[in-house]
N, C-alpha and C positions, 0 to 999 in steps of 0.2 A: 427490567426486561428479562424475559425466560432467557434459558440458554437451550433448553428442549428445543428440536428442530425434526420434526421427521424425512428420513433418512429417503422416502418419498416424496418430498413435497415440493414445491417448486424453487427455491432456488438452483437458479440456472448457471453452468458453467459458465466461466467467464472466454472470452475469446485467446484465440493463441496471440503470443506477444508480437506478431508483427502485422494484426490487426487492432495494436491499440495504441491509444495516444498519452499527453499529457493529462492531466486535469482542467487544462481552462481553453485544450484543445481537443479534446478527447471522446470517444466513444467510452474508452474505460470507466472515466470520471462521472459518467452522465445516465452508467448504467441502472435501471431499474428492476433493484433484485426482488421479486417478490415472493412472502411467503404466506401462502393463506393457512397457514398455521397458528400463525398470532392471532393472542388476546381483544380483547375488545379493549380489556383494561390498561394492557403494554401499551396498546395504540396510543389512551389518551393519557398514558402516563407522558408518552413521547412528544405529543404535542402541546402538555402543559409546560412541560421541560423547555419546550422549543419555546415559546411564546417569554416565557419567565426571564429564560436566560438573554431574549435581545430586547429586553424592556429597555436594557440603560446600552445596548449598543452604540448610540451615538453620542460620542465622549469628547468633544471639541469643547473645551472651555468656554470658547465667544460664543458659543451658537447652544440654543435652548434644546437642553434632553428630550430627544423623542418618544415617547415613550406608545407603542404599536399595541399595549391593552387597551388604551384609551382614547388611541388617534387612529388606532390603524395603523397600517404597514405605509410610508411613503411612495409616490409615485416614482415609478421608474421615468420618465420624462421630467417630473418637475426635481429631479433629483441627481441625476444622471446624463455625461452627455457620450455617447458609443461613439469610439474613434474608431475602431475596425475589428472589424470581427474575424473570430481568430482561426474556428472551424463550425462545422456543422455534421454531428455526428446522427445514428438512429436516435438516441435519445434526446436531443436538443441540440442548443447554436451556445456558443460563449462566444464573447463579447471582452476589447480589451474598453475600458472607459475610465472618465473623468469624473470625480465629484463634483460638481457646483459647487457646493459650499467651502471645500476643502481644499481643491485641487489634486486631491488622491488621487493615483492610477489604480485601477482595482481592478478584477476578473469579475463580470458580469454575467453567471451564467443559468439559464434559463432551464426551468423544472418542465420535463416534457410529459403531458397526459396525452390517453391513447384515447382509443374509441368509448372506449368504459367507463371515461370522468363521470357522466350521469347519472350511475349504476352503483360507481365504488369511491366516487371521491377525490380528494390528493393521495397521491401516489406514496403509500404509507415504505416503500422502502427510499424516497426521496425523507420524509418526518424522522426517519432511521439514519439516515446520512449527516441532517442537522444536527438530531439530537445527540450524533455520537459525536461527532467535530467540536458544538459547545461544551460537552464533556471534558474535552480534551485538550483544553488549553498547554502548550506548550510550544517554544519560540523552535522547535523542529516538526512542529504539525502546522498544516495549512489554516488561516484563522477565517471564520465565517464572520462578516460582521454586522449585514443584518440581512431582510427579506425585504423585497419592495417589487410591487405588482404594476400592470398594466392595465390598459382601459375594458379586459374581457375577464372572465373567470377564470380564463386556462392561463393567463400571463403571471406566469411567478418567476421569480427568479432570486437569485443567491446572490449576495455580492461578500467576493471573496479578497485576499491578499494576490497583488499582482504578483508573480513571477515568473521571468522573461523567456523560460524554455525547463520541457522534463530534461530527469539525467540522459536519459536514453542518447536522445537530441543533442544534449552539449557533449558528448563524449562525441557522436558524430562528429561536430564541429568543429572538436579541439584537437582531429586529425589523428594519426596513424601513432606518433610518438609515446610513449609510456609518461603515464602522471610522475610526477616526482613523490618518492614515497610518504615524505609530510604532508601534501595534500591528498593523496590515498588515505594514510589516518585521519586527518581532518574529516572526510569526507566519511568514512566507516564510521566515526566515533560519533557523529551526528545522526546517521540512519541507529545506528543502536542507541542513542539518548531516545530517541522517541518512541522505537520499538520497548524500549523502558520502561517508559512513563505510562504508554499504552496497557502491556502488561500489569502495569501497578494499577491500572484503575480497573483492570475486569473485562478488557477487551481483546480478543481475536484481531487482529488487521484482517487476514485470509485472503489477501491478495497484492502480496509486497513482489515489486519489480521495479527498473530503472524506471520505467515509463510510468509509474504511481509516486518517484520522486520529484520535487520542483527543484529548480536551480534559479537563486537572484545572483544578481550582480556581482553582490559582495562577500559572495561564498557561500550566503546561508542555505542550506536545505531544508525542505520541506515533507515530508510525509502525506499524498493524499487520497483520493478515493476510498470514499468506509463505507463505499455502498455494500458491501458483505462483510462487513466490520459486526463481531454479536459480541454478547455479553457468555463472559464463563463462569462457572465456580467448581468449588469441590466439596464433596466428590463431583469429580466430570459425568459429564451428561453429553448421551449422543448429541449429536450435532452432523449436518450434509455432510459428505467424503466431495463432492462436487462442487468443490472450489479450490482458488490459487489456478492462476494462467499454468497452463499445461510445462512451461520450460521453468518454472520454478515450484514447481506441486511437487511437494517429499514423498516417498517411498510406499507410507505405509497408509497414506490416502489412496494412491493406486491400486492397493492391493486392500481396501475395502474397507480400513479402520473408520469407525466412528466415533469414538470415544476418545477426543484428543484435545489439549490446551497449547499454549504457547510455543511449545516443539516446531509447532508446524509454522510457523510465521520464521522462526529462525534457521529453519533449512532454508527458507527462500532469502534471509539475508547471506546465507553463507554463498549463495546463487551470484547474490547481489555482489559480494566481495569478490568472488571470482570474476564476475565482468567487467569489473572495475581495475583488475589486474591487468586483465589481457583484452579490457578494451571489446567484447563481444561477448554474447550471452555463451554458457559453457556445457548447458546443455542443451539440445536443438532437436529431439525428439519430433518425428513427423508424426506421432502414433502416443498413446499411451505402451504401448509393447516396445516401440521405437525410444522413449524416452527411459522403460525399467532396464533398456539394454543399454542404454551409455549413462545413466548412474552406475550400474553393477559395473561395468564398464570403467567409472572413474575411480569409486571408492570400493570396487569389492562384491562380490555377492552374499548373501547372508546366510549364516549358518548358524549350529549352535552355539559356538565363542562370541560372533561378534551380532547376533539377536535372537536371545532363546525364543524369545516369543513371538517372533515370525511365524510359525507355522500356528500359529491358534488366529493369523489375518484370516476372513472369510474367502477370498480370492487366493490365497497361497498356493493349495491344492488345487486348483483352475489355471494359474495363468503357468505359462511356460518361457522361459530365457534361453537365452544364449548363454552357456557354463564360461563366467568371467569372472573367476575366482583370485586374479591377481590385478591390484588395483595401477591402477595407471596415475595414479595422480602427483604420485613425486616425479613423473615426465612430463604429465603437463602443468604443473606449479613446480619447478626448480627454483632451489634453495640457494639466495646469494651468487644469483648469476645476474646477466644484463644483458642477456641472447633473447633474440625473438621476441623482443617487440614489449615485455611483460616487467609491467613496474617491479621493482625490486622486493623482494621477497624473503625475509630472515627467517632463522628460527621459528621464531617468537609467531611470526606469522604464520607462518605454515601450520603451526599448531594450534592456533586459531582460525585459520580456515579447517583442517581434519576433524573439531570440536565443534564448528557448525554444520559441517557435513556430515556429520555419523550417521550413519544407517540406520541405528536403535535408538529411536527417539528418544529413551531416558538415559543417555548418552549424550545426546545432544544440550549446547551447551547456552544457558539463559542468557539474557540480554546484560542481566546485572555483572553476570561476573563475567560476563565478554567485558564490559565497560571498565572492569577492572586486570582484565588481561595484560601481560608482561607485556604486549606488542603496544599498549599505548602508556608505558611509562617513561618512554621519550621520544623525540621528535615530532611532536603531534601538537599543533593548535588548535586549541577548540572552533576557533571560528577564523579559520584563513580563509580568503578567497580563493577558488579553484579557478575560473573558468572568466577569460574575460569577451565579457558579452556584449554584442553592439546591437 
């Protein structure tokens, strides 16, 4: 798949974060990015990908390989029983259900076509969602595990890995009190294993938030919606500015960049670590104007020292700030305190948050060697449970 995207074309922003949900409850998860840019050939590169990879999806020892080249995709009733449905967003419903065969609890959720199915088909940024997810195998990404349809044309659906609520949602949950800071690294050290892995195989996420993590039971987290997830290489190649949910969109997508890789996925984790801190998103931006003024705001305004190359953005010389040339952000992340509410914070951290938050995107610091950062070389289980969920 290209990474060429015209800078025109219709991938559509995504909504601001307190219009959107989980994955298997979500408008986020369900959205359909389209871009009439693509190939004829991406497409059925995409859908052979798709087809290939859930040949051997159904992996139960007792029960005979299904194999959906040659049988077809399984029925959603003779396969499935829906215990309750979880939401019903513009782009479709999910569904929490049971296997028949297995007794799996699974996420069951439904590919929504518009007026157009006639005209243009399945919905090629839903073929873009699968085919990035089975791409992407890893125990910190959400698992697709096969497709099974309905008694109409338009009935498709997804069946995914259950899990019982997004972050967003269990941090609500788990109340006012500060995480203890071993499951704060547990929890950090999993959104970057996947933001990782992701990176190592050539893909963009472009829209990492609480509410695109899953939380199970047992601690694991999940990484999901790739409906704006593309493919990159180098040299970089334009790609939209018009994505990542407005309170996690870095700097220099507002200010009109289009030439960008992984940088911008890890402003939004460094987003992510902040809320995680303090328990609420950290920037809250009513506006793009509203949001370049409490980043400059938190880390600084940009100048020659800390981004020469600011002023060659196309928007640099258009938009205008508020002069917030001294960063606030050792007041609002204090170093080794246990005041106001904010899971504990060393060193080691703080400079790992400053390192995902830089300003200048080649500043900003990769997923690998956050992974290898001084702040997770103690206290930190890879797989603790955070959150107990009922």
């Amino acid at each position: 798949m290209s990474s060429d995207e015209d800078e025109n074309g219709d991938d559509r922003e995504v909504q601001p974060p307190h219009e959107s949900y989980n994955s298997h409850s979500s408008e986020s998860n369900m959205s359909v990015h389209k871009n009439n840019n693509s190939t004829d050939t991406e497409d059925n590169h995409t859908l052979a990908t798709t087809s290939i990879s859930l040949s051997n999806c159904h992996t139960d020892d007792k029960l005979p390989k299904h194999n959906p080249l040659l049988s077809g995709c399984r029925s959603v009733y003779d396969s499935y029983e829906r215990l309750a449905r979880l939401d019903e967003g513009t782009y479709g419903i999910v569904w929490k259900a049971q296997d028949l065969a297995t007794n799996e609890i699974v996420a069951l959720k439904q590919i929504k076509f518009d007026s157009s199915l006639k005209k243009e088909g399945f919905p090629i940024a839903a073929l873009r969602e699968i085919g990035v997810l089975l791409s992407l195998s890893h125990e910190c990404i959400v698992t697709v595990k096969e497709m099974v349809v309905g008694d109409g044309f338009d009935k498709v659906f997804m069946v995914m890995e259950y899990m019982e609520m997004d972050l967003k949602e269990a941090m609500e949950k788990s109340g006012s009190s500060p995480f203890p800071q071993s499951e704060m690294k547990s929890m950090l050290y999993q959104i970057l294993s996947a933001t990782h892995h992701i990176h190592q195989k050539w893909y963009l996420h472009r829209d990492m938030k609480t509410s695109n993590i899953l939380v199970h039971k047992s601690g694991k987290i999940a990484l999901c919606d790739f409906g704006l997830a593309r493919k990159y290489q180098m040299p970089l190649k334009k790609m939209t500015q018009m994505v990542i949910t407005l309170w996690y969109r870095p700097p220099e997508l507002m200010f009109g960049e289009t030439v960008y890789g992984p940088e911008v996925d890890m402003w939004s984790v460094g987003c992510i670590f902040g809320e995680l801190l303090k328990k609420d998103a950290i920037l809250q931006g009513q506006g793009e104007m509203d949001q370049i003024n409490s980043i400059f705001k938190l880390v600084g305004a940009p100048d020659e020292e800390n981004w020469p190359e600011f002023t060659d953005l196309p928007n640099a010389r258009i938009l205008r700030w508020k002069n917030k040339n001294v960063p606030l952000i050792h007041e609002t992340f204090p170093i080794n305190s246990f005041s106001g509410g904010q899971t504990f914070l060393d060193q080691n951290g703080f400079d790992l948050l400053t390192q995902l938050l830089s300003l200048n995107p080649r500043r900003r610091i990769s997923a690998g060697d956050a992974l290898n950062h001084k702040y997770f070389q103690e206290g930190v289980e890879k797989r603790l449970p955070c959150f107990n969920i009922t």
